[in-house]
LOKOLGU-988651 format. One record per atom (N, C-alpha, C): x, y, z. Coordinates in steps of 0.2 Angstrom, whole numbers, plus 5000, padded with zeros to 4 digits. Example, Ala and Ser with C-alpha at 12.3 -4.5 7.8 and 13.67 -1.06 7.14 Angstrom:
BEGIN
506649725039506249785039506649845039506449895035506849955036506450005039
// end
This chain:
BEGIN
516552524788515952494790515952454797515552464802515552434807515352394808515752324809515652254811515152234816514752204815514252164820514952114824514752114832515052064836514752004835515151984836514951894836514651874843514151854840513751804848513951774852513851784856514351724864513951664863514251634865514051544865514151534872513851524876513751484883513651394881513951354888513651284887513551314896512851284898512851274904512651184906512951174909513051104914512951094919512551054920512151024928511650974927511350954931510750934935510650874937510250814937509950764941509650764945509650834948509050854953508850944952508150954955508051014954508551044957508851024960509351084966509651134960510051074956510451094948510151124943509651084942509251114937509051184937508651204940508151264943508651334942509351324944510051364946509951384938510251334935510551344928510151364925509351364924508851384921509051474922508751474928508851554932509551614929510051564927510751574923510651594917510251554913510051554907509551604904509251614907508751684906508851744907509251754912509551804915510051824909510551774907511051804902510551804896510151784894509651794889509451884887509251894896508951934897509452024894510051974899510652044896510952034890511051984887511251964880510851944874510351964872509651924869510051874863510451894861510551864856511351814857511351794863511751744867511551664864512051644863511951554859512151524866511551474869511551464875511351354874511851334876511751254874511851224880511351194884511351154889511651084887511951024896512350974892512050944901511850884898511550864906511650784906511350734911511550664910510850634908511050594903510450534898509950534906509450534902508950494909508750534912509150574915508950614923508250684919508150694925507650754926507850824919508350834922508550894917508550874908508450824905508050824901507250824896507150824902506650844900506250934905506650944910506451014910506651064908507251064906507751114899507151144895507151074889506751104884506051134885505851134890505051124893505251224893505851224895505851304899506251344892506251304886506251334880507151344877507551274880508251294878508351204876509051204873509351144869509551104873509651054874510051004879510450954874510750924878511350864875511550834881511550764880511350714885512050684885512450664890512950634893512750574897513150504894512950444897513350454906513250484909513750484915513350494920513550454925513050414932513650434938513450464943513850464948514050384951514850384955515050344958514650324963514650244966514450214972515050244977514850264983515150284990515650244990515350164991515850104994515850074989516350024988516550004981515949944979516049954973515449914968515549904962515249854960515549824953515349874948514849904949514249944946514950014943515550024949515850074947516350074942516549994940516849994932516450034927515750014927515250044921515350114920515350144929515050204928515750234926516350204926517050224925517050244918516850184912516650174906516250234905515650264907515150284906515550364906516050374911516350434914516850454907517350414905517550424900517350424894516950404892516550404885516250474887515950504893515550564892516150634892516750594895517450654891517550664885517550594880517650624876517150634869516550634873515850684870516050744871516250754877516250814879516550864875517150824873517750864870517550874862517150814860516850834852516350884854515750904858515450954859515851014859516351034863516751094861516851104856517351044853517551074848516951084841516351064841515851084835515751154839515351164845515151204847515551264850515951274851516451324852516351374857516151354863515851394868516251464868516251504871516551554872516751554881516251514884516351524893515751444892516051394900515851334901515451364907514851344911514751354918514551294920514751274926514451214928513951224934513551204937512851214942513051154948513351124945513051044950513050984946513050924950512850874946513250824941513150774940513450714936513650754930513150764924513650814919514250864919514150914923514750964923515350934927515550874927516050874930516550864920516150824916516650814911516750864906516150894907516250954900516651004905516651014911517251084914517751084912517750954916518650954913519050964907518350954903518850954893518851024894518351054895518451154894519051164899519151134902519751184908520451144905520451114898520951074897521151104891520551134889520551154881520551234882520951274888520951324891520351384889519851344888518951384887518951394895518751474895518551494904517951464907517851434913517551384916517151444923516651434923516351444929516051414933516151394939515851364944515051374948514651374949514051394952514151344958514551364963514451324970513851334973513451284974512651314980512751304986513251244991513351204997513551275000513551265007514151285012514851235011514651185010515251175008515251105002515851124998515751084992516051014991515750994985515950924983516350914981516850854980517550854979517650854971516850854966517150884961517150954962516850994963517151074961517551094964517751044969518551074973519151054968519151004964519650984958519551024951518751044953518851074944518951154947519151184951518951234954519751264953520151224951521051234949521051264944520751264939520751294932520151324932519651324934518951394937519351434937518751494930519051574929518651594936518151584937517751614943517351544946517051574953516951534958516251584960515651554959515051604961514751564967514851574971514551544978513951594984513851564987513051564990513151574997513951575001514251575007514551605009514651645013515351675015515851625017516451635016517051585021517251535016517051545008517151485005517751465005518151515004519251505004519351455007518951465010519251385014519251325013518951345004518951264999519051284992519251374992519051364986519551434984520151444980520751504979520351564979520551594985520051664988519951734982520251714974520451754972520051754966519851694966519251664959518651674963518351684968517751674972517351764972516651734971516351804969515651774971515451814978514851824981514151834976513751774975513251804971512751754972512751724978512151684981511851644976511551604976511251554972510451574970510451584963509951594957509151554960508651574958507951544961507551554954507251514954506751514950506351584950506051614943505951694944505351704946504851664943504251664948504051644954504551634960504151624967503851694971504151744967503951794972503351844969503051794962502451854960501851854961501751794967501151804969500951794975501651814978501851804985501251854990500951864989500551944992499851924991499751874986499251864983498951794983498751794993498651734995497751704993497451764993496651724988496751694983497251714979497251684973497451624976498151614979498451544981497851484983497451504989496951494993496451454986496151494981495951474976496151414971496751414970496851374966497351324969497251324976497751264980496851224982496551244982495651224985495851224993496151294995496051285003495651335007495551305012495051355017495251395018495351475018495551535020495451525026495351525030495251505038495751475041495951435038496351395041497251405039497851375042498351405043498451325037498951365034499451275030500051265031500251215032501051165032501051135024501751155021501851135015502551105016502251025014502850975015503050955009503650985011504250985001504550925001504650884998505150804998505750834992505550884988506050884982505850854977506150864971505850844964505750764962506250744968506050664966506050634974505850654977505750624984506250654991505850624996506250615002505950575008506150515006505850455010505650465018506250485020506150515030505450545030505550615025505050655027504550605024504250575019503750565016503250495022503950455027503650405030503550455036503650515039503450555045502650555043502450585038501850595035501450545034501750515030501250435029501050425038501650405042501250375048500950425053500850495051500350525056499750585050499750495047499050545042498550555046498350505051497550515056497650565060498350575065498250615067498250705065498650705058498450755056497950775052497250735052496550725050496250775055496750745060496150795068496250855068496750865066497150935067496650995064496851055066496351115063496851155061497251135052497551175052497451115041497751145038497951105031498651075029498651055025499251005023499351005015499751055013500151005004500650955005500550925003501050865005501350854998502050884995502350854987502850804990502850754989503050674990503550654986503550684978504050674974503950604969504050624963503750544959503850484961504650484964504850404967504350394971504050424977503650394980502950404981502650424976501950424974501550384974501550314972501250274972501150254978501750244983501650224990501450264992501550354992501150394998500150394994500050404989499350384986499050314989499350264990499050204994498950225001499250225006499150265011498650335012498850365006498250435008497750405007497450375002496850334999496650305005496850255009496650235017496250255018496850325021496650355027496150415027495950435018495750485019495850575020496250585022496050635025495950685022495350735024494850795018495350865019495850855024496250915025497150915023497150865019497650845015497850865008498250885003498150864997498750844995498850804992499450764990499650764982500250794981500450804975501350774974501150734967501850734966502450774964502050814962502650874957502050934960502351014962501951074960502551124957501951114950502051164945502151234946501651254953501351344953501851344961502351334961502651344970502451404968502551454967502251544968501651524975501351494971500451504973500651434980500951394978501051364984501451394992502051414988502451464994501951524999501351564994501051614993500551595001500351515001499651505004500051475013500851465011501151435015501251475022501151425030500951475035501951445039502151385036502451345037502651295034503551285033503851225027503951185032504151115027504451065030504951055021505351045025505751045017506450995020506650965015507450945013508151015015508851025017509051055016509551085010509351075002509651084997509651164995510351164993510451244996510051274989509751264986509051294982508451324983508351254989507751274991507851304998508351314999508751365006508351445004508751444997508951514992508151544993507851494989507051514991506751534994506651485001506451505007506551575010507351585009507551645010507451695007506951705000507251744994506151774998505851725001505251735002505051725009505451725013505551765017505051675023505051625021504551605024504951525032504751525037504551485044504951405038505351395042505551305039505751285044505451215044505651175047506251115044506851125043507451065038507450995041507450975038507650905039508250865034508950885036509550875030509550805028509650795020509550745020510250695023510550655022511050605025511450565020510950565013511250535007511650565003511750625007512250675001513050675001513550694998514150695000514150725006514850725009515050765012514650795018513850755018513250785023513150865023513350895016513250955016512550995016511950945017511250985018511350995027511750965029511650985037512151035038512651055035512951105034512551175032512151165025511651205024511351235030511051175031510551205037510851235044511351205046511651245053511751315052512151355046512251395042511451455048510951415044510151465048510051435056510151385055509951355063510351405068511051425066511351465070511251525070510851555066510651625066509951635067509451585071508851595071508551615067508651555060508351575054508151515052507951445058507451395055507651345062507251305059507451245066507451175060507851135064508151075061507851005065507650965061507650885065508050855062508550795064508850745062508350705057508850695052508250635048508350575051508750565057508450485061507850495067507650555067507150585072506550615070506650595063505950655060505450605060505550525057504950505057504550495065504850505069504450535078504150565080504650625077504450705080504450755074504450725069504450805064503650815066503250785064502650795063502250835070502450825075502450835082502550915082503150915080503550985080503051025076502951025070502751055065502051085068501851025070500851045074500751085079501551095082501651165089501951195084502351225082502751265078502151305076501651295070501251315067500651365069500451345077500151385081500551465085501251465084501651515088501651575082501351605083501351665078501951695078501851725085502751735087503351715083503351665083504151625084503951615075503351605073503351625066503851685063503651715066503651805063504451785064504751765069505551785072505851755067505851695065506151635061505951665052505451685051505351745046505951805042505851825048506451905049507051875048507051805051507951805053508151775043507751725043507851695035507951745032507551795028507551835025508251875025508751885030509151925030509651865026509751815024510051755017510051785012509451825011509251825003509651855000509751844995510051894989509451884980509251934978508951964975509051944966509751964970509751964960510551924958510551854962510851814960511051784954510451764950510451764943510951824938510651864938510751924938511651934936511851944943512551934943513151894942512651824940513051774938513051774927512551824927512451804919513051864919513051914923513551964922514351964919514551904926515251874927515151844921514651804918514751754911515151794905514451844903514751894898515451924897515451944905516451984906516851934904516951864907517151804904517451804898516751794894516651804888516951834883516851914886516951974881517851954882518151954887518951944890519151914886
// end
């Protein structure tokens, strides 16, 4: 009689921010997709975002007390020492109830402790690098990584050339389905088909630089003859809502959160965005004019890394974030009218994409797995 296989078990790990989140999501569907009957268990930090967007998108989570380190020393990093180890050894009772078959980690405050119990308890470990260049946790957890899935070429140079496997960073599966289907976008964004749009991305929880360029040139972009989505990001909603409330303006629309980027990407003539290699992936995956602005608070400054990566190939333009709240908005109000230079910075982007990121990454999982 022929035996049924046993079901693979996945743990995937990441997030505190979309960058992580959205990845693992895209991971998890995809091996869904080639495995249906895959046991798939997410493992995130108490509090953070990933929380509550996990089960929203139809999978399990488990919550790890663990808080990134302060840069510069702080009393604050005893707690989070405490909080580091206590989430070790959840982790390790996680394994052993759960019995994963392959660990993947995305990013983020959780995956640094469930990789190290899995690369300790010789459970194969997968990395999901998004940076041009990475953070000092996946270069330590990256010794015991069966595989290394990166979004760069030239990563050896941080990471055993031998684990490393080209398969671009994962995207959210609806950006590109209604890409073509700008009435609809136009419809349900309430905007003028006439008119051209700038869609200003802060990221899932903000980006203060960008968020204070826009607050301070709301009037003048009132005169402008062109639209504005402006997402802001929860953190700073209240304050950009009290300034838009001022000023007005009828060719604005301010949101904290978009649920439908499809339809927002779709109506977009022009981004302003953060440098996180996610929403690089995106961009690229949809072909669309950005203006980066990297942020400055990240390790190792890897968002300006990201971005040079297109800056050097005439696949975007770049402001300093000590320059943007001056001149981002300036730049953006000329950029917008150059059809031209649109078109150019379009073509170049698009040649980053890779398609079926996901895809590939749910594939490496499975072979893992089955090995």
């Amino acid at each position: 009689m022929k035996q049924n296989r046993p079901r693979k078990k996945v743990i995937i790990s990441g997030g505190g921010t979309g960058g992580h989140i959205f990845p693992a999501i895209s991971i998890a569907r995809a091996l869904k997709k080639a495995d249906p009957g895959a046991q798939i268990l997410f493992v995130g930090a108490e509090g953070k975002m990933e929380m509550e967007k996990v089960p929203k998108a139809g999978f399990e989570i488990i919550g790890l007390p663990v808080r990134g380190f302060q840069r510069k020393f702080n009393i604050k990093n005893l707690k989070i020492a405490g909080g580091l180890l206590s989430s070790i050894k959840k982790a390790n009772q996680l394994l052993r109830k759960f019995r994963p078959d392959v660990v993947v980690g995305t990013g983020g405050y959780a995956s640094g402790p469930v990789l190290f119990a899995a690369g300790r308890k010789k459970i194969p470990t997968l990395i999901q690098e998004q940076n041009s260049y990475p953070g000092i946790t996946n270069k330590i957890l990256a010794g015991k990584a069966a595989k290394i899935c990166v979004a760069y070429y030239g990563m050896e140079k941080y990471f055993p050339a031998d684990k490393i496997v080209f398969t671009g960073n994962p995207v959210r599966n609806d950006l590109g389905d209604n890409l073509e289907n700008r009435g609809l976008a136009i419809r349900h964004c309430r905007l003028d088909d006439s008119k051209k749009t700038l869609l200003v991305l802060g990221g899932s929880l903000g980006a203060r630089t960008i968020n204070r360029a826009v607050t301070g040139a709301l009037k003048e972009l009132a005169k402008l003859d062109f639209q504005v989505i402006w997402q802001c990001g929860q953190f700073y909603f209240e304050t950009a809502k009290s300034s838009f409330e001022k000023a007005g303006p009828a060719n604005i629309i301010l949101r904290d959160f978009i649920m439908r980027m499809d339809l927002a990407y779709a109506v977009a003539d022009l981004v302003i965005s953060r440098a996180g290699a996610s929403t690089i992936s995106e961009l690229s995956l949809i072909a669309k004019p950005v203006i980066l602005v990297p942020s400055p608070n990240v390790a190792e400054d890897h968002q300006t890394k990201n971005a040079m990566a297109l800056v050097e190939n005439n696949a975007a333009k770049l402001v300093e974030d000590n320059k943007a709240e001056k001149i981002l908005i300036p730049v953006a109000s000329a950029l917008i009218n150059r059809e031209n230079e649109l078109q150019f910075l379009s073509e170049n982007i698009k040649k980053f994409a890779v398609n079926d990121s996901a895809d590939r990454i749910a594939d490496m999982i499975i072979k893992l797995a089955e090995e």
